[in-house]
C-alpha positions in Angstrom: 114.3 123.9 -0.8 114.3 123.6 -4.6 116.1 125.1 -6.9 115.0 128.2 -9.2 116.0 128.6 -12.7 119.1 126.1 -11.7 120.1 128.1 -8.8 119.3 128.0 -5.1 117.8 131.5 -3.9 120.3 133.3 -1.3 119.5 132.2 2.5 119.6 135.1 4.8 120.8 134.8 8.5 117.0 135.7 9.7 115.3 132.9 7.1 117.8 130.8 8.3 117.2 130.9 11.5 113.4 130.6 10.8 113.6 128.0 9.3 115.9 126.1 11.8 113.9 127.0 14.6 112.5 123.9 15.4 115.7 121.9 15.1 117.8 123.8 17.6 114.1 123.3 20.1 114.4 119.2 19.6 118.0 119.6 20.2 117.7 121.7 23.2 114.9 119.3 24.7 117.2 116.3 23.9 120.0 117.5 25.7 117.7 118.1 28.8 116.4 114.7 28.5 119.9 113.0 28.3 120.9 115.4 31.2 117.8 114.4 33.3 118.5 110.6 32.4 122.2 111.4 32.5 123.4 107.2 32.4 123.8 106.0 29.0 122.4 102.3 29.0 125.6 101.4 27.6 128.1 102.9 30.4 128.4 101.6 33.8 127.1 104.7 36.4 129.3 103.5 39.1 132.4 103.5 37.6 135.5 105.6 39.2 134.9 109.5 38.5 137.5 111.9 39.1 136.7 114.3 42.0 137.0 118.0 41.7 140.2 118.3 43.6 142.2 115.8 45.6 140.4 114.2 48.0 141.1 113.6 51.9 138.8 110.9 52.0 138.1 107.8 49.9 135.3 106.4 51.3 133.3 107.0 54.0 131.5 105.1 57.2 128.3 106.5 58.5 127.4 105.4 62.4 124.3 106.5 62.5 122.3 106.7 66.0 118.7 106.5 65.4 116.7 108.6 67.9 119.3 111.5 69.0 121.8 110.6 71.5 122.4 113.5 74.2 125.3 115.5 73.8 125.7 116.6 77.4 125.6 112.9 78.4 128.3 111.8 75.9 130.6 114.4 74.4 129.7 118.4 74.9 131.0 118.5 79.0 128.9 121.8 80.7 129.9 122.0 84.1 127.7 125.2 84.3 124.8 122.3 84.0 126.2 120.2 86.6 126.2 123.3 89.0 122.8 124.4 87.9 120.5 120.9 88.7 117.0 122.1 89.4 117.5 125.8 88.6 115.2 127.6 85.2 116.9 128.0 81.9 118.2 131.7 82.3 116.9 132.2 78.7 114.2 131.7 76.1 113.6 128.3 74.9 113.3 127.5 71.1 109.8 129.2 69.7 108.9 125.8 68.1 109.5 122.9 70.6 108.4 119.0 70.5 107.1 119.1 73.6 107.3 120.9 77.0 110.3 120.4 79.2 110.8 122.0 83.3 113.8 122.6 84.7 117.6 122.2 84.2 118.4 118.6 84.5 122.5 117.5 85.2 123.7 114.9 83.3 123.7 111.7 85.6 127.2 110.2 84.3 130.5 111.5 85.3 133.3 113.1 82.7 136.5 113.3 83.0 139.3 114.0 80.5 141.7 111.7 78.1 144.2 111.6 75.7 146.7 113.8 74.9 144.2 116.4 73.6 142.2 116.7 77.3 139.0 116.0 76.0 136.2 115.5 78.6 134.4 112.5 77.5 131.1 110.9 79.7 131.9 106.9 81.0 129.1 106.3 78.8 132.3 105.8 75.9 134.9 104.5 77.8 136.1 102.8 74.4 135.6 105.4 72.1 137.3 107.8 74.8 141.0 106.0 74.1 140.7 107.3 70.8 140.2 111.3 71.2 143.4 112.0 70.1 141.9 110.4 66.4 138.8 112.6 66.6 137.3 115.8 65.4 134.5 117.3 67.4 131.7 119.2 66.2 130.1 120.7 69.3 128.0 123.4 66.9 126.0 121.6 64.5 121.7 122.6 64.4 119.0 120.9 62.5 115.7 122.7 62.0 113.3 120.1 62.8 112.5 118.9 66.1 110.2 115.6 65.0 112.3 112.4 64.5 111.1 112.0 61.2 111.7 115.7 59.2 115.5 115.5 61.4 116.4 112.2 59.5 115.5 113.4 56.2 117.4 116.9 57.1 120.3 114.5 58.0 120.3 112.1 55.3 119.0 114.2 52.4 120.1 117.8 53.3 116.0 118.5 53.1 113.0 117.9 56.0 109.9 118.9 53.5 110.9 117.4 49.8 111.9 113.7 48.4 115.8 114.4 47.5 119.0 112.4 47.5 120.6 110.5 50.3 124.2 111.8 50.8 125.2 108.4 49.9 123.5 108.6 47.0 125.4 112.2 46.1 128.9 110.8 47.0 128.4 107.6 44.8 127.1 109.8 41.8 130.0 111.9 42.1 132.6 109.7 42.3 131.2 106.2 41.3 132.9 103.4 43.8 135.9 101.3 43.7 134.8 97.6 43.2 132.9 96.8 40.2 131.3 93.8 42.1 129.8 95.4 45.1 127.4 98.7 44.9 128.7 102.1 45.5 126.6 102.6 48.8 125.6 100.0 51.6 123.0 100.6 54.6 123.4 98.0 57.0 120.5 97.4 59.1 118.5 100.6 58.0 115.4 102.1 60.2 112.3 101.7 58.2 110.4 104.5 60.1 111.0 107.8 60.1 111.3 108.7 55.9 112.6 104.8 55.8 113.6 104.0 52.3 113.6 108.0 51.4 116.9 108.1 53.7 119.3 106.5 51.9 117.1 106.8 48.3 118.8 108.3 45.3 115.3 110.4 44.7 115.7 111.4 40.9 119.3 110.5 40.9 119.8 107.8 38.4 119.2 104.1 40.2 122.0 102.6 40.7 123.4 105.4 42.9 120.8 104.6 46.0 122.1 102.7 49.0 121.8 98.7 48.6 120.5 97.8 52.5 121.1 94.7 54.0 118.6 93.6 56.7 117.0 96.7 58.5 116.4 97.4 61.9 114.1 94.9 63.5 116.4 91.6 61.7 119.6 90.8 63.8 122.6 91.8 62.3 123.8 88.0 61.8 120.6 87.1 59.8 120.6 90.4 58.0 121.5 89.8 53.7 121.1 91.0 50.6 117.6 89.3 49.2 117.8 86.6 46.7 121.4 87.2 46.6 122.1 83.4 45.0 119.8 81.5 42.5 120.5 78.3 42.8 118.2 76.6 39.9 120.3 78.4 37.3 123.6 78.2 36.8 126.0 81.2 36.1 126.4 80.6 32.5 122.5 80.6 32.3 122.1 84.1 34.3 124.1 85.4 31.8 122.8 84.0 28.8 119.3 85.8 29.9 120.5 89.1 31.0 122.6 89.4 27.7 119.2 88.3 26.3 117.1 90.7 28.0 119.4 93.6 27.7 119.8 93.3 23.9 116.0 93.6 23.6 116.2 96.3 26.0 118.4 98.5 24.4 116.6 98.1 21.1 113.8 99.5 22.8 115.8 102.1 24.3 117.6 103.2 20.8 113.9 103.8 19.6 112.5 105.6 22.4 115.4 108.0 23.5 116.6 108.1 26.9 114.7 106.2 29.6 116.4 106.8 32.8 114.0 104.0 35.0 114.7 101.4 31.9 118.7 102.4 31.9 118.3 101.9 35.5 117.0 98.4 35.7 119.5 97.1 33.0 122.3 98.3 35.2 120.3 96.8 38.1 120.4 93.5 36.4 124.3 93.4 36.0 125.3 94.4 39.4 122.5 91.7 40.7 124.7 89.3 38.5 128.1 91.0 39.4 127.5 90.8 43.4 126.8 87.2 43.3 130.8 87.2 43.3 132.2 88.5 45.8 129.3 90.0 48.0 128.5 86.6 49.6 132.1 86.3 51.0 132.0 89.8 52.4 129.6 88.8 54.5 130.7 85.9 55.8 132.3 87.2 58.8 133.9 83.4 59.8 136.8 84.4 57.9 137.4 86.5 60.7 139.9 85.9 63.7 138.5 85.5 67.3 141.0 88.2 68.5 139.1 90.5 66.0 135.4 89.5 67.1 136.8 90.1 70.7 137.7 93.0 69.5 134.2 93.8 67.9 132.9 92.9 70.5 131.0 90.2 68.6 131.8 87.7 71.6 129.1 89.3 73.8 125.8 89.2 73.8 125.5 92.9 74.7 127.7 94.4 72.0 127.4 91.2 69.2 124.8 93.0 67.3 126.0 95.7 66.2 129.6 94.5 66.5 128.9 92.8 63.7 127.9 95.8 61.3 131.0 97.3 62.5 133.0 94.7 61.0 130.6 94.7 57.5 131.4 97.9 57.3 135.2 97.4 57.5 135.4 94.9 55.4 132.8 96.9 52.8 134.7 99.9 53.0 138.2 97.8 52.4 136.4 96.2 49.5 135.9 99.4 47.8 132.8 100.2 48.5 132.4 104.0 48.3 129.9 105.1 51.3 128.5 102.4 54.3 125.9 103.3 56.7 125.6 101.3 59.6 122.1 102.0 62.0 122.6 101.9 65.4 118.1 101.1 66.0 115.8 98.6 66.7 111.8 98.4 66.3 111.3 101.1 68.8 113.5 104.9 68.5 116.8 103.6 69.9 118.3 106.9 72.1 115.1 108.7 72.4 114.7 108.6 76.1 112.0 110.9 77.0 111.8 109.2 80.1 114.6 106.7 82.0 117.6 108.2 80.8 119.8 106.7 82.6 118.6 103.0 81.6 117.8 104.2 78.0 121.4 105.9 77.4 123.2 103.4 79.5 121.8 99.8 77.3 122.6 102.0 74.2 126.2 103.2 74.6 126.9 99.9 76.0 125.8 98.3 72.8 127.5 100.9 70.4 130.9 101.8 72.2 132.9 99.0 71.9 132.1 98.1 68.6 132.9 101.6 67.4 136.2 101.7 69.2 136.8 98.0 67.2 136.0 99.8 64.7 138.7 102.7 64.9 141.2 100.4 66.0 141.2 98.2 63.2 141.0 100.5 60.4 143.9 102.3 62.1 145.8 98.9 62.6 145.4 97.9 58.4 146.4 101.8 57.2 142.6 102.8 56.1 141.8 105.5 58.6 143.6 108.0 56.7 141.3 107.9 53.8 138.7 106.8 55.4 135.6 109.1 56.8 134.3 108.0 59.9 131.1 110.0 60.9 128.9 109.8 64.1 125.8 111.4 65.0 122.0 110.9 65.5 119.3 113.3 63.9 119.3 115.6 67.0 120.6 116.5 70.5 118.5 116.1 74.0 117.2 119.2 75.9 119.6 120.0 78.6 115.9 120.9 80.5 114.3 118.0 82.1 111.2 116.1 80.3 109.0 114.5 83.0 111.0 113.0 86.2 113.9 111.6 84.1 114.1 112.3 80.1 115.4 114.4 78.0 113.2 116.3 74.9 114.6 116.2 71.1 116.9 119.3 70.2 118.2 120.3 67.2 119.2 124.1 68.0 122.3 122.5 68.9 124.4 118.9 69.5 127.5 116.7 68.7 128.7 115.3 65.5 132.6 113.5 65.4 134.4 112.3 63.1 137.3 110.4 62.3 140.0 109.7 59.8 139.9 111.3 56.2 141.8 114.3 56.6 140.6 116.0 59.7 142.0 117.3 62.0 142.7 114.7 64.6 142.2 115.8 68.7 140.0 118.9 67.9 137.4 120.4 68.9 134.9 122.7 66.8 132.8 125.1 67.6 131.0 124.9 70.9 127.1 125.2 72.5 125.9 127.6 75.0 127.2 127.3 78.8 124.1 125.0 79.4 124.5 123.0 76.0 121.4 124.2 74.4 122.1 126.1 71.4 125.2 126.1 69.1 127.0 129.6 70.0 129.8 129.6 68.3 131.1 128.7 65.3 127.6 127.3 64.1 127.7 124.6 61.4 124.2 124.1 60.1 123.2 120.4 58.7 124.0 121.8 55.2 127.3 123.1 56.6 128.1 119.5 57.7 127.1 118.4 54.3 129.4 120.4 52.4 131.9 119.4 54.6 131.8 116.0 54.4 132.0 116.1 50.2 135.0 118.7 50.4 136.8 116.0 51.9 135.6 113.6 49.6 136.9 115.7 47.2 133.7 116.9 45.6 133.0 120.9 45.4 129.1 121.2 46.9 128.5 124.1 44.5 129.4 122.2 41.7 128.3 118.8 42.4 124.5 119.2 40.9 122.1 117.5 38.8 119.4 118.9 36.8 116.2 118.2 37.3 112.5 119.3 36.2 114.2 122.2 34.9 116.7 123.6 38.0 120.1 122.6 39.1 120.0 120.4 43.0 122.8 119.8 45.1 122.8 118.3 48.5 123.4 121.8 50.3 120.6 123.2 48.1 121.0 127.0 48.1 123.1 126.5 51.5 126.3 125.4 53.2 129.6 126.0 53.8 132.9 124.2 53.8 134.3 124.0 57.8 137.8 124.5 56.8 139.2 124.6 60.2 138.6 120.9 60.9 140.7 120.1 57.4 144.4 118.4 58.5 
């Protein structure tokens, strides 16, 4: 504006504002874009955040059992069911159903009860049954899928029809991880069907907070790694020489262009790449190990060495500092879905799983870590307690079993329970998202507040759902 007759004219409030219009719109639309590409290429995403209150948990494990284990085979004991082999369901079953299923069907293996808390457990868990007294039980949670591949995503991603975050993903955004070296969330031996990569993907999430897998489903866990995890043609001092190299001319390119969340992404990429070459191979060399604890793994059989030994990564992840660990209990086919031969199906699984998840309790008990640490188990859905052909079992997600472990709940305890016949959750029903914004209240993280803005609305992992199960808090 120039001056008139040596004095400026007087600026309203109205011509101001006219006139500034345009400057509060670019600063508006670059505050979006830095909240949508929320990591500055300079700052590390994964470093420590406080949470909202104080958490119970540190870190958490995540034993997941691809294909949906049966609950009244394993942990939800209905005698009615027992009594009532052969006889109709007395009520409807669900509207929408994966596919037709006859009569009532008891469950083949026998239950009885242990611990000082009672709890009726199947023999399938013989192992995991000497540690009720260290478990919560949640006999009311319901999906709202019934196909394998919408019940993942529902589990992992709080969502069965849209790309979203992993919960991983979530927990490691809101409270970065613990070791510097390592990233903030490991799948070990991920599925690749059903959603695959989409279940433990950060979705618009900044990069560095999806989960880092090692292996997947159809390598064995002893030749399961992290690809190209050493270069050996170039030395250390070389690696860094480039990346310093190739960041420098990446962040000139990002101090002209504004933010650029995929760019700010693959720098930080770059440097944890280089960081992990540290102490990530030594995690995984399991030889460091004592035969007393393989036994204990389970690692000395042939039956239970598999996924012994993602047990014991994910111990010695989660003592490392990493912030969330999957480990996938699945091979090249859908591990517990037994439609048909249940009693083989469920018998070659459990005996795989349950001693290595008992190890697993054990030894984080043993070296002080099961206190803050979250141990959770579950598969995508329950089984029908109605009988599928001679001798299976159909998906059901109207209700099943979730446990966990550890990390501030209550220890011995059983929530919520399913109808007499173990088909629907009845009472105290905790929806998927209700598990969700369970499991981030005692990671200390508020599910409400935990969101991230994106193409022009606020996500969380609950999305307009879930609630906290206080109950199960210790």
């Amino acid at each position: 504006m120039q001056p008139r007759d040596g004095q400026f004219p007087k600026l309203s409030r109205r011509r101001m504002l006219r006139g500034s219009a345009l400057g509060f719109g670019y600063l508006a639309a670059m505050s979006m874009l830095a909240e949508e590409g929320r990591t500055d290429a300079g700052d590390n995403p994964l470093q420590v955040r406080p949470p909202h209150f104080a958490p119970r948990a540190k870190r958490v494990i995540f034993l997941f059992m691809k294909g949906g284990p049966s609950h009244v085979d394993t942990f939800d004991y209905k005698p009615a069911l027992q009594k009532a082999d052969g006889q109709e369901l007395p009520f409807d079953k669900p509207r929408v159903q994966f596919a037709p299923t006859g009569k009532l069907l008891k469950s083949p293996w026998k239950f009885k009860p242990h611990g000082e808390s009672g709890k009726m457990v199947s023999e399938l868990f013989p192992n995991v049954a000497e540690h009720v007294d260290d478990i919560c039980f949640l006999h009311s949670v319901h999906g709202t899928n019934a196909a394998h591949g919408g019940a993942l995503l529902k589990l992992h991603t709080g969502t069965d029809n849209f790309v979203r975050p992993s919960m991983g993903a979530w927990v490691t955004y809101g409270l970065g991880t613990e070791n510097q070296n390592l990233p903030g969330f490991i799948t070990i031996c991920p599925t690749l069907a059903h959603g695959g990569v989409k279940n433990w993907g950060a979705a618009f999430l900044p990069a560095p907070f999806q989960g880092t897998p090692i292996g997947n489903a159809s390598v064995a866990a002893k030749d399961a790694t992290v690809r190209y995890l050493k270069n050996l043609q170039v030395s250390r001092q070389l690696q860094r020489l480039q990346l310093d190299a190739l960041a420098k001319i990446n962040r000139d390119h990002l101090e002209q262009t504004g933010p650029h969340a995929e760019l700010e992404g693959r720098i930080n990429s770059f440097e944890l790449a280089f960081r992990m070459q540290a102490d990530m191979p030594q995690l995984m060399d399991l030889g460091t190990e004592t035969d007393a604890t393989f036994r204990q793994y389970g690692i000395d059989e042939p039956i239970t060495e598999d996924f012994g030994r993602q047990c014991l990564m994910a111990r010695r992840f989660a003592e490392a500092g990493v912030r969330f660990v999957q480990v996938t209990h699945s091979d090249s086919n859908v591990q517990w879905d037994q439609h048909a031969n249940l009693l083989k199906g469920h018998n070659k699984n459990a005996l795989e799983v349950d001693k290595p998840i008992a190890g697993l309790l054990a030894d984080l008990k043993a070296r002080g870590l099961l206190d803050d640490t979250l141990v959770m188990w579950s598969g995508e859905f329950g089984r029908t307690p109605t009988m599928q052909g001679s001798n299976g079992r159909d998906h059901n997600p109207e209700g099943f079993t979730v446990w966990m472990a550890g990390g501030g709940v209550k220890r011995g305890y059983q929530y919520g329970a399913t109808d007499e016949y173990g088909y629907y959750a009845r009472e105290k029903k905790m929806h998927v998202n209700d598990l969700h914004a369970t499991l981030l209240h005692l990671c200390g993280l508020d599910h409400e507040q935990l969101t991230y803005r994106y193409a022009g609305r606020e996500f969380r992992l609950t999305d307009i759902g879930g609630k906290t199960a206080t109950e199960i808090l210790a």
